[in-house]
N, C-alpha and C positions, 0 to 999 in steps of 0.2 A: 760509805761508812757512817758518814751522820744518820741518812735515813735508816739507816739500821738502827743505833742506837736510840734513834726517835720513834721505831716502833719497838723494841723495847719498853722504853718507859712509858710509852702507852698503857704495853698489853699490863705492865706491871701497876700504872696507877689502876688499871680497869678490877684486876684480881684484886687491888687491895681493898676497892669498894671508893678510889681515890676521886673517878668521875663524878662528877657535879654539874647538873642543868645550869646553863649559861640564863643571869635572871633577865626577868621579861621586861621590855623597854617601861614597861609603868612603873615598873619596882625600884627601876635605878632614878626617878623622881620623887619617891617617898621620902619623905624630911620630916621629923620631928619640932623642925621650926617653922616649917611652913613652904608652901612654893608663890612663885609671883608667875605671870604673866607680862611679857613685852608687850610694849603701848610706841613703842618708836618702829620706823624703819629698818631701824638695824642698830642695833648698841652694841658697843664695843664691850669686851670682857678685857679689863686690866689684870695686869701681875699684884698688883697693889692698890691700896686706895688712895690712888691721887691719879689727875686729868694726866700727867708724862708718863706714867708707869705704861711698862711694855704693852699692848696688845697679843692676850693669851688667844680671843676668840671671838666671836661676832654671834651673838643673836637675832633672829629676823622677828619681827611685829608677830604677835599670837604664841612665839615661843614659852613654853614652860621652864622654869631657873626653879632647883632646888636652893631654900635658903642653908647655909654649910654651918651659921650659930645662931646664939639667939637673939644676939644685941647685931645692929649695924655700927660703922663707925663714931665716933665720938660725935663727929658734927653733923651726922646723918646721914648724908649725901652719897655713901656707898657702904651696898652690902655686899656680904660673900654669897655667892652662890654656885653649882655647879649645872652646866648644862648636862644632858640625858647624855651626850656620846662622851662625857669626863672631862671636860673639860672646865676646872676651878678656875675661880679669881673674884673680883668685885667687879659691879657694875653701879652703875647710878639710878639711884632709888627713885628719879624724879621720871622715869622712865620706865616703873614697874607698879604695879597694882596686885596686889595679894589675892592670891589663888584657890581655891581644892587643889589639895595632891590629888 
């Protein structure tokens, strides 16, 4: 029965003209504030800006981070950004170097 109703709403988003190309991994790095570059190992992506907040995500050395605003935190030390597979949070600024998108 699901799989029914799941081709249904296919065939029904298809006829409405509902399909939409899934965007191409470059496009989901596009930021109007900018992107950085990983310069560590491996950085850790927080839930928040501070060293206890959860661990959302891990970036490797050479990684592209979209920047998510335009300011970083108040004391600098971490900005928001989101990696290519969606995954948001902040990381530390002292371990990114500004980019080309």
């Amino acid at each position: 029965m699901k799989k029914f109703l799941l081709t249904i709403a296919i065939a029904a988003a298809a006829t409405a003209g509902g399909l939409v190309a899934a965007p191409k991994p470059a496009d989901a790095l596009s930021s109007r504030y900018g992107c950085y570059v990983v310069t560590a190992g491996a950085l850790n992506i927080r839930e928040r800006a501070w060293s206890k907040s959860k661990v959302v995500g891990v970036a490797r050395k050479g990684d592209k981070l979209a920047k998510r605003r335009r300011f970083c935190a108040l004391r600098g030390f971490w900005c928001p950004v989101s990696k290519q597979d969606g995954v948001d949070g902040w990381a530390d600024k002292r371990h990114l170097d500004r980019t080309p998108c």
